[in-house]
N, CA, C and O of each residue as an XYZ file, in Angstrom:
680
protein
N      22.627     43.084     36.026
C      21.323     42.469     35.953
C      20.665     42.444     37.320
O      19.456     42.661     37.231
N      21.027     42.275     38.363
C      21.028     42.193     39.495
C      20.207     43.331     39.887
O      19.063     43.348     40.341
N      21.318     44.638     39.522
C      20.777     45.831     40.142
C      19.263     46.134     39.467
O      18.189     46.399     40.009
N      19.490     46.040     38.610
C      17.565     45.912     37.642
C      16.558     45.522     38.170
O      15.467     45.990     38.496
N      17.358     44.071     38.236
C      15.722     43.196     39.380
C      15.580     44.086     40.869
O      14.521     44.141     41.495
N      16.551     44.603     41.199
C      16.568     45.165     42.679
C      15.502     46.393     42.295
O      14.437     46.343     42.910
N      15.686     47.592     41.258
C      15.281     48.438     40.905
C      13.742     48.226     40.250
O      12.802     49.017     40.336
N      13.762     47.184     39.708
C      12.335     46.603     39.176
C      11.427     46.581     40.566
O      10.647     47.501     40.813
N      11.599     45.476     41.423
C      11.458     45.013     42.449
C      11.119     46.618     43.298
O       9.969     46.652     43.736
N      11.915     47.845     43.559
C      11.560     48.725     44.717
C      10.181     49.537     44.046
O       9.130     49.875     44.592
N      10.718     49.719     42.432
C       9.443     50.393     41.904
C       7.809     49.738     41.888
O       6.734     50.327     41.777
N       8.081     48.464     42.028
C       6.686     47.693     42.057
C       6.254     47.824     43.566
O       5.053     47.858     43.834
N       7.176     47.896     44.526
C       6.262     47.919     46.021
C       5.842     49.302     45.911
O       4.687     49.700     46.065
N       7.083     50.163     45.573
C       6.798     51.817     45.639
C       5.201     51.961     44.947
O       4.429     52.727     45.523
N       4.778     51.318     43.874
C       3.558     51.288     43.054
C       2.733     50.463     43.962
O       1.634     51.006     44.072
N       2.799     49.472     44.597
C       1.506     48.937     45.443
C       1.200     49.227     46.826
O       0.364     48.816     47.631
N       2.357     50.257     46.845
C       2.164     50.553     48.504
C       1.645     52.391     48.199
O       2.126     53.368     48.773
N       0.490     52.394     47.074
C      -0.102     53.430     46.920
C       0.541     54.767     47.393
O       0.394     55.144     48.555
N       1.189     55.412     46.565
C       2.430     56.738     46.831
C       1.213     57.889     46.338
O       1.380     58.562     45.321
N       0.223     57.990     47.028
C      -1.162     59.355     46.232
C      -1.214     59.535     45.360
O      -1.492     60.630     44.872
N      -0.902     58.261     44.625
C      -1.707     58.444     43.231
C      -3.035     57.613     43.462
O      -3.202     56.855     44.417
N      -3.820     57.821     42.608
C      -5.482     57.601     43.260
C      -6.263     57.101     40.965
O      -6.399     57.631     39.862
N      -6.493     55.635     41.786
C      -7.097     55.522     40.302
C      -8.392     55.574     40.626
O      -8.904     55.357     41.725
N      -9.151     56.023     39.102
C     -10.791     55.482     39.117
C     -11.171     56.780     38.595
O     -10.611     57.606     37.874
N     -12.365     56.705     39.216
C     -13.524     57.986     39.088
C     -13.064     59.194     40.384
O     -12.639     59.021     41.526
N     -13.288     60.088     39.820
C     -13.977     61.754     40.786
C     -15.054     61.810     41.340
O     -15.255     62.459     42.368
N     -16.215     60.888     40.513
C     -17.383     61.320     40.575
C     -17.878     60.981     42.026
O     -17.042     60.625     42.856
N     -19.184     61.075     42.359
C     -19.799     61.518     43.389
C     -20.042     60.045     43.988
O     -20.869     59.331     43.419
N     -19.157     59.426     45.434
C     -19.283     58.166     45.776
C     -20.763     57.412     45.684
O     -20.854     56.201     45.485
N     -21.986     58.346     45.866
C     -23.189     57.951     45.864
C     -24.067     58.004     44.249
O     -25.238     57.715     44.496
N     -23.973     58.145     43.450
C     -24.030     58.610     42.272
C     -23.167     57.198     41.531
O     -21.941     57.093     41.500
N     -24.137     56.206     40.979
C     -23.352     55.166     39.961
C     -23.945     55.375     38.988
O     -23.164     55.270     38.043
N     -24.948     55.627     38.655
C     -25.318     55.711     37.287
C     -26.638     56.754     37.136
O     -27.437     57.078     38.015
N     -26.579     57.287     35.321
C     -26.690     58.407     35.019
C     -27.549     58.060     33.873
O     -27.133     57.149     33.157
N     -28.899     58.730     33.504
C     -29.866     58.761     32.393
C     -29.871     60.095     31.656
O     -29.361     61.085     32.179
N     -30.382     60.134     30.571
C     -30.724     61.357     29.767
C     -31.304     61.672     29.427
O     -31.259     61.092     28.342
N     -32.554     62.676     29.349
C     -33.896     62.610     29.666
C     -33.504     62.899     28.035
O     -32.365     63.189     27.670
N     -34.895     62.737     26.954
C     -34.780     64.004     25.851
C     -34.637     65.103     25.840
O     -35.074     65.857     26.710
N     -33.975     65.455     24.825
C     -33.579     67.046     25.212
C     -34.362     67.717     23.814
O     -34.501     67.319     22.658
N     -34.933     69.348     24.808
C     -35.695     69.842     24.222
C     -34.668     70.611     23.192
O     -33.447     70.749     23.258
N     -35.534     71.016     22.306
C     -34.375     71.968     21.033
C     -35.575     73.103     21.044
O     -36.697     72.738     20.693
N     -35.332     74.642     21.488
C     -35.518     75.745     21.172
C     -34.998     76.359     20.362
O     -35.325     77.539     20.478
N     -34.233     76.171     19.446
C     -33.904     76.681     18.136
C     -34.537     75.939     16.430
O     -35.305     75.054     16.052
N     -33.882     76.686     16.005
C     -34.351     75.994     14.783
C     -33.227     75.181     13.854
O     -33.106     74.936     12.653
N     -32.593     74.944     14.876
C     -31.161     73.735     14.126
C     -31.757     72.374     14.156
O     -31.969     71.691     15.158
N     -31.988     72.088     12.961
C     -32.469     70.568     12.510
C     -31.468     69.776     12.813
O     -30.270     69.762     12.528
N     -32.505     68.801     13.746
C     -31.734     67.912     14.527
C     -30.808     67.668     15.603
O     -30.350     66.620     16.057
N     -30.595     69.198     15.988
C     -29.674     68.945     17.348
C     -30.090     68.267     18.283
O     -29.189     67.578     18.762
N     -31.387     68.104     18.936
C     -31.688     67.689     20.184
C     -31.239     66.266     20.164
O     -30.777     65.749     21.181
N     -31.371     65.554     18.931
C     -31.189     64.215     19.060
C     -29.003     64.045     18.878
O     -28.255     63.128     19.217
N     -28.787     65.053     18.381
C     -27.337     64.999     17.859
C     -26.913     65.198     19.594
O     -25.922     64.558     19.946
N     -27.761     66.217     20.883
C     -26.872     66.232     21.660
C     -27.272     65.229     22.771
O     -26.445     64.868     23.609
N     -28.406     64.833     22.767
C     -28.854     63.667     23.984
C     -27.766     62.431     23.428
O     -27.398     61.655     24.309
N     -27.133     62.151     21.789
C     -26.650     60.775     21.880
C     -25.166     61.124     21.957
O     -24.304     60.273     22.180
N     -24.837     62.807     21.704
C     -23.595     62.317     22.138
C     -23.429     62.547     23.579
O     -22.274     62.287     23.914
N     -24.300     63.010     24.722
C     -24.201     63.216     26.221
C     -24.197     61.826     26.225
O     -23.140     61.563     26.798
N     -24.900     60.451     25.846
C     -24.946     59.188     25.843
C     -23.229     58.520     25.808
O     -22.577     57.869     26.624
N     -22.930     59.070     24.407
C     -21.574     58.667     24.107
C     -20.493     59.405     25.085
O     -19.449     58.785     25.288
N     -20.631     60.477     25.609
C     -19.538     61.018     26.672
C     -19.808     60.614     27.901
O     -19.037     61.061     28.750
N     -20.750     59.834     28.323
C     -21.114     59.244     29.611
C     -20.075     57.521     29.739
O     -19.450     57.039     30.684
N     -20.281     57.082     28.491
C     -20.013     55.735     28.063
C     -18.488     55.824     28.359
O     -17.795     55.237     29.190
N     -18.211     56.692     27.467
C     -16.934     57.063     27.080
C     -16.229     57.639     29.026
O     -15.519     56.896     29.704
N     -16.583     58.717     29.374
C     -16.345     58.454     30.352
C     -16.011     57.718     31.886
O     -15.324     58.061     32.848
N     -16.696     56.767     31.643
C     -16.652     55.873     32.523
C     -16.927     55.434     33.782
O     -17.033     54.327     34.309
N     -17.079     57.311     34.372
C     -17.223     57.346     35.919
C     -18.783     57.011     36.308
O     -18.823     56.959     37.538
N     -19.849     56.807     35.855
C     -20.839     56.619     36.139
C     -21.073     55.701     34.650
O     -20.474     56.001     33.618
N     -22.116     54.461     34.749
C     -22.993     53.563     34.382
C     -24.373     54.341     33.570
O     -25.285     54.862     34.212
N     -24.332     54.309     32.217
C     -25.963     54.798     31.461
C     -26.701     53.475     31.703
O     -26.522     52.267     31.552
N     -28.009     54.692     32.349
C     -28.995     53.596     32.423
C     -30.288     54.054     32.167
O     -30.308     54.960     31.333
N     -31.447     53.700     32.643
C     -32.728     54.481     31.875
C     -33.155     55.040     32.649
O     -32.820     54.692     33.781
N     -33.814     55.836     32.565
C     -34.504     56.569     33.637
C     -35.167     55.965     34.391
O     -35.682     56.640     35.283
N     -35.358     54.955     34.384
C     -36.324     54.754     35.830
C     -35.308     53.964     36.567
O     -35.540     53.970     37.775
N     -34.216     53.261     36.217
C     -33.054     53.031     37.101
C     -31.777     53.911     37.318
O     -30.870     53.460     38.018
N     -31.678     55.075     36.781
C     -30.432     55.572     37.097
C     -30.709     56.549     38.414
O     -31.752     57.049     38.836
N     -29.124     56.620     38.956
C     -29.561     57.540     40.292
C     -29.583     59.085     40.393
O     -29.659     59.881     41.329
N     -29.496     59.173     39.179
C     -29.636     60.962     38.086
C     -30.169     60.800     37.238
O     -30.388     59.724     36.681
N     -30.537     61.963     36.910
C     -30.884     62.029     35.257
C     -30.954     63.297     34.601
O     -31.761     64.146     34.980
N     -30.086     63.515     33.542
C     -29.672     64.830     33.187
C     -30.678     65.346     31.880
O     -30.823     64.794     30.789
N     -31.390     66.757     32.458
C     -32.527     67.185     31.318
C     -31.873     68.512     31.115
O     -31.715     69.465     31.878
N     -31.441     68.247     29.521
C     -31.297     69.307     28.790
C     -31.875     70.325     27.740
O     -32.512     69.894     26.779
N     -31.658     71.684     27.914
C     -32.500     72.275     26.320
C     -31.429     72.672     25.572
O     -30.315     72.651     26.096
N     -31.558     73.017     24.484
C     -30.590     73.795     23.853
C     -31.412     75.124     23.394
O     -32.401     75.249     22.671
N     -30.567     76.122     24.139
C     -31.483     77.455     23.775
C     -30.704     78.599     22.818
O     -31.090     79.765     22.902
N     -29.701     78.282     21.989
C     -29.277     78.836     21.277
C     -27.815     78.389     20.182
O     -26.602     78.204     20.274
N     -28.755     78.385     19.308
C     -27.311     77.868     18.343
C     -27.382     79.252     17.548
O     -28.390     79.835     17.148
N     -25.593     79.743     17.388
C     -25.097     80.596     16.435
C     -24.242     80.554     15.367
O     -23.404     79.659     15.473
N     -24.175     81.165     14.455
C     -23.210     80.841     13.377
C     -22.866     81.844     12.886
O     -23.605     82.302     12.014
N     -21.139     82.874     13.376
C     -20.602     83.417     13.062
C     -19.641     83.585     12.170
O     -18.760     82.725     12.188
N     -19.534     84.566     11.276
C     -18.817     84.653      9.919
C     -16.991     85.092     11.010
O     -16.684     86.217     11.405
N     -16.430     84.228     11.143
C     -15.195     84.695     11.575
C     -14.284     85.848     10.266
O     -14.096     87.042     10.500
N     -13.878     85.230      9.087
C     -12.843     85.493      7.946
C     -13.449     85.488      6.745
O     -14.301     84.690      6.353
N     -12.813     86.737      5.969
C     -13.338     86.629      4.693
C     -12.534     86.570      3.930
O     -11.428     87.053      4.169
N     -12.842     85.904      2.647
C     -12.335     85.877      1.312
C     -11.648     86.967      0.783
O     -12.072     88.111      0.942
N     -10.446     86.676      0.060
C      -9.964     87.674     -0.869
C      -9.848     87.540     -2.178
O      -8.704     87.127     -2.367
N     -10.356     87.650     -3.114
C     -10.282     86.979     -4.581
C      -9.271     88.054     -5.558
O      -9.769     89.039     -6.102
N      -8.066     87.774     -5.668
C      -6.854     88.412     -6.574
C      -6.670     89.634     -5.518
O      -6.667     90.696     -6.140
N      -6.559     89.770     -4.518
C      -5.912     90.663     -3.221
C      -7.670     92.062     -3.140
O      -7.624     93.292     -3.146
N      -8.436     91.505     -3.100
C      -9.469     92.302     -3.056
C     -10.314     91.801     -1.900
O     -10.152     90.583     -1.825
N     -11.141     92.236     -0.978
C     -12.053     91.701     -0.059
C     -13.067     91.509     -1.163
O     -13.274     92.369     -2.019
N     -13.913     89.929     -1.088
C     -14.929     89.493     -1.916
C     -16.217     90.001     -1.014
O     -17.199     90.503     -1.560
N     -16.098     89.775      0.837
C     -17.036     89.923      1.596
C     -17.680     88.527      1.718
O     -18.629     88.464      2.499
N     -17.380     87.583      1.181
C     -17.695     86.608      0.778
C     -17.317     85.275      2.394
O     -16.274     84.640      2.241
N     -17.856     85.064      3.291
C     -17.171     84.652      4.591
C     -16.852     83.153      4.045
O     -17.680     82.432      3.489
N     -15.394     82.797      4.331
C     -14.797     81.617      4.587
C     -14.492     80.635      5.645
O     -14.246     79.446      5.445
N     -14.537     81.405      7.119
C     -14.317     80.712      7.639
C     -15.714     81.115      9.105
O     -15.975     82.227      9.565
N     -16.318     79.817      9.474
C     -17.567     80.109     10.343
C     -17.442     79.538     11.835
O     -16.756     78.539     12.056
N     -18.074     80.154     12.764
C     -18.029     79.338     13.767
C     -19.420     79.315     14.476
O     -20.260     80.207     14.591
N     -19.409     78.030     14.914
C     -21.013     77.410     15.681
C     -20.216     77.598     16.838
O     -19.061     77.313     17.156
N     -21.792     78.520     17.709
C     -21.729     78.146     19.038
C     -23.166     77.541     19.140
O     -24.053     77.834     18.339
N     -23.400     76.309     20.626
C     -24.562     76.205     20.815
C     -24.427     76.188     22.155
O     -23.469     75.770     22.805
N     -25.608     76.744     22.600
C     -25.863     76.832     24.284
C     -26.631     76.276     24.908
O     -27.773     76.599     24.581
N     -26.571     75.270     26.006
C     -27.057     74.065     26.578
C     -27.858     74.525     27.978
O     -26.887     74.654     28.723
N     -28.447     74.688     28.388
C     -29.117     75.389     29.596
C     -29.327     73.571     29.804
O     -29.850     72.924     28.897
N     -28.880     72.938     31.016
C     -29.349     71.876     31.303
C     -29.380     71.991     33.008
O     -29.112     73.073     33.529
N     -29.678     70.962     33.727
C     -30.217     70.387     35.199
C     -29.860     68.937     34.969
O     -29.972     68.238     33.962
N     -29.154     68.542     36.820
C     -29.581     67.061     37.281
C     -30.242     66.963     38.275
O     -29.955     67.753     39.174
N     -31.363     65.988     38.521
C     -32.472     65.575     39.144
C     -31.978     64.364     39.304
O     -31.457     63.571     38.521
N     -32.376     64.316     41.181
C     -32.078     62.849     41.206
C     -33.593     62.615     42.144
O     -34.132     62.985     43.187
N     -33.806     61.766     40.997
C     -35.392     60.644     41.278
C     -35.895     61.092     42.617
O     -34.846     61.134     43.260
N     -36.639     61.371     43.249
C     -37.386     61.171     44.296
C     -37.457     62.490     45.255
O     -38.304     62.731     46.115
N     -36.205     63.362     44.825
C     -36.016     64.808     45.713
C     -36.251     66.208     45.129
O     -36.195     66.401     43.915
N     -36.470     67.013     45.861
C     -37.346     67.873     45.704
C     -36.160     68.824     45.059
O     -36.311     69.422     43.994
N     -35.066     68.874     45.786
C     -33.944     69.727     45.398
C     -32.937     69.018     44.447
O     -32.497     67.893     44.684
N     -32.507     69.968     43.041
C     -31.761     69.190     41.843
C     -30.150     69.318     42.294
O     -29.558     70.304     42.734
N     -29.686     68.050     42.041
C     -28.526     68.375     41.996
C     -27.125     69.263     41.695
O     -26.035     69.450     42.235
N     -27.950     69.750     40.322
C     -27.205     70.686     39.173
C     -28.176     71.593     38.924
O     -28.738     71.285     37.873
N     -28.651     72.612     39.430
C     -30.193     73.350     38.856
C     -29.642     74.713     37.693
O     -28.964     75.669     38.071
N     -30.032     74.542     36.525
C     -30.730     75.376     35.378
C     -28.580     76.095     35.065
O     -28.242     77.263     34.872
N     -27.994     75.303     35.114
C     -26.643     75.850     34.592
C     -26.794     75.596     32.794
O     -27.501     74.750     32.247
N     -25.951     76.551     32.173
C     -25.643     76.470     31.459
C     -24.249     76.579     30.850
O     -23.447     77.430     31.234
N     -24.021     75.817     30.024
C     -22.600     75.564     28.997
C     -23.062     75.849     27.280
O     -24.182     75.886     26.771
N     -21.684     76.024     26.668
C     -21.573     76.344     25.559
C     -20.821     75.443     24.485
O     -19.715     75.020     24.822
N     -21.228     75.160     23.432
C     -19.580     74.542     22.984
C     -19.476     74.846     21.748
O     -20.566     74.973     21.189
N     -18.375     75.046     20.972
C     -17.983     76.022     19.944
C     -16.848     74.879     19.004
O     -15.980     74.069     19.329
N     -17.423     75.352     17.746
C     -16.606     74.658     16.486
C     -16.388     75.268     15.321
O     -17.427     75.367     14.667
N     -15.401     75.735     14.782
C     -14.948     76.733     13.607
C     -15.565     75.172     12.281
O     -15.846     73.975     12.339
N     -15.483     76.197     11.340
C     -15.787     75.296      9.797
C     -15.624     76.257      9.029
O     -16.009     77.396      9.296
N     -14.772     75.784      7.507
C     -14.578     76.452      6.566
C     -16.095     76.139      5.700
O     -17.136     75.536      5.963
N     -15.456     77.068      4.307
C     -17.077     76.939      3.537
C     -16.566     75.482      2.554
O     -15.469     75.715      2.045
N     -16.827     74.795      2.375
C     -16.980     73.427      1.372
C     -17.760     73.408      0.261
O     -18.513     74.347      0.003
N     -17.685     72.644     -0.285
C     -18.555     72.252     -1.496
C     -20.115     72.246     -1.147
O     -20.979     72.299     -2.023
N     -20.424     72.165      0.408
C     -21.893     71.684      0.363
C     -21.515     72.681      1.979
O     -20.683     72.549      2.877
N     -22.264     73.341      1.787
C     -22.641     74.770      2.590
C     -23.150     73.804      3.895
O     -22.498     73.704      4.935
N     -24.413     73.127      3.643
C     -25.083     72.726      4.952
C     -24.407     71.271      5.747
O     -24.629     70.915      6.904
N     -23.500     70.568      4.692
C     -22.892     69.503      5.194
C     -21.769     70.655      6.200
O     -21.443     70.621      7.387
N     -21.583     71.162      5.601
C     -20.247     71.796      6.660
C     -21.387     72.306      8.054
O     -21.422     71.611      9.070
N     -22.115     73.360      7.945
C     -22.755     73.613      9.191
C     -23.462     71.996     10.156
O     -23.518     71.894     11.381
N     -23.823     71.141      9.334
C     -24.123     69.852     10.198
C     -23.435     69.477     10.915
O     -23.702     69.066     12.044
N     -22.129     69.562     10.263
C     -20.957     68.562     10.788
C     -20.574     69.967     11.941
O     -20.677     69.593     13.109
N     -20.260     71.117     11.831
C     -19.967     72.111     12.678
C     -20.830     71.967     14.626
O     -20.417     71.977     15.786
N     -22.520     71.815     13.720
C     -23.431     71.686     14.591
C     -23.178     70.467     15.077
O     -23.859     70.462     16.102
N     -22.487     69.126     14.992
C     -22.356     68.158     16.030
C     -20.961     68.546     16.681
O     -20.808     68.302     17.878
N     -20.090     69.047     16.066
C     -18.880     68.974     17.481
C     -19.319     69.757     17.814
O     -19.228     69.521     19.019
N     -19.986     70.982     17.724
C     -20.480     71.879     19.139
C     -21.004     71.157     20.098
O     -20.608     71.025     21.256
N     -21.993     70.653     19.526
C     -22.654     69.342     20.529
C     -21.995     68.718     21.252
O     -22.169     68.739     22.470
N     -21.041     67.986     20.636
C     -19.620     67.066     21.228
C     -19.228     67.896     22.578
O     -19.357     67.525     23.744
N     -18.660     69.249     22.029
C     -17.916     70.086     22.938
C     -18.941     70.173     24.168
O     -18.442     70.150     25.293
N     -20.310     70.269     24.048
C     -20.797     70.831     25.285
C     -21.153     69.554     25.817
O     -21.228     69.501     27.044
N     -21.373     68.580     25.209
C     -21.817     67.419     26.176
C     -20.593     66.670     26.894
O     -20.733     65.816     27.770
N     -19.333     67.142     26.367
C     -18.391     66.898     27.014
C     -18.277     67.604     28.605
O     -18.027     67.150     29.721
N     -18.591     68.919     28.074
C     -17.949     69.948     29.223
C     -19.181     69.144     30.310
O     -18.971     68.649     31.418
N     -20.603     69.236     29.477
C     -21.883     68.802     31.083
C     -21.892     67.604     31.850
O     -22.632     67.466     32.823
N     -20.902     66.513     31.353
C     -20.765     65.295     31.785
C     -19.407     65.314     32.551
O     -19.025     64.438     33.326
N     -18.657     66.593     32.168
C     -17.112     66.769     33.056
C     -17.628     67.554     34.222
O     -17.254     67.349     35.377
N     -18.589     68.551     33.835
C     -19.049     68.944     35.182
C     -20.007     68.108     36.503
O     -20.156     68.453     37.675
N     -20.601     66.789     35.692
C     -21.179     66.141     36.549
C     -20.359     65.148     37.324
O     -20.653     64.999     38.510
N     -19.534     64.565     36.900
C     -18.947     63.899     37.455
C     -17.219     64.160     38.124
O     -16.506     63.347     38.711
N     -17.066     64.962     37.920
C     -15.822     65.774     38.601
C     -15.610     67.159     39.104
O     -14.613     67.824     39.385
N     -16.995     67.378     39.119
C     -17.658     68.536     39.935
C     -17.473     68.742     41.055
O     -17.529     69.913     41.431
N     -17.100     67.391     42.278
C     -17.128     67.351     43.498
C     -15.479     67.699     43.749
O     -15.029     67.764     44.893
């Protein structure tokens, strides 16, 4: 019992006498908090713009390293478009060992051309990069529920990747 508490005891200084491990944020020491402008939609996917400004909202939150705030208080603010959503027939059907041609299995890509601007300067932080983010879907009972639901984790995926690039970029 002894030796335990001894062993308890070296691992807790070993842990407060900071051995390079490093908690917290990556993000940019000057940089606490982060807005999202609306994002424009250049395609014709109903409803993305709003599907990807709330989940860049929710991966900001979720993230942690920077504070959502509104635009006229945050010390960024990230303006996105989406300039291309696709929907590729990956796999097809075979009905009794025959090709039907009939595609079963699909995949969304959508492409995010976004920028960060921080309030007051002439030069953007992040200027005119773009990301992608990609989600397979089978065919279902309801054709467009499956592409909806496809078209938000793409969303997911890229507002993940633009909020991993903002804040652990440095």
């Amino acid at each position: 019992m002894k030796k335990f508490i001894l062993v308890l005891f070296a691992a807790a200084a070993l842990f407060a006498s900071g051995c390079a491990y490093r908690f917290g944020s990556l993000s940019h020491p000057q940089l606490q908090s982060v807005a999202v402008a609306p994002v424009i939609n250049d395609t014709l996917a109903y409803n993305a713009s709003a599907l990807l400004r709330g989940l860049l909202n929710e991966c900001i939150v979720t993230d942690g390293a920077m504070k959502l705030e509104s635009m006229k208080q945050a010390d960024c603010i990230i303006y996105a478009k989406i300039t291309k959503v696709d929907y590729l027939a990956l796999d097809y059907a075979t009905i009794n060992g025959e090709d039907s041609f009939l595609a079963n299995e699909w995949k969304c890509t959508v492409t995010v051309q976004y920028s960060v601007i921080l309030p007051g300067r002439g030069k953007p932080l992040i200027s005119n990069h773009a990301v992608s983010g990609t989600s397979k879907f089978l065919n279902g009972p309801d054709m467009e529920t499956s592409r909806q639901n496809a078209l938000r984790q793409s969303c997911f995926d890229a507002a993940k990747t633009i909020v991993a690039e903002l804040t652990e970029g440095w």
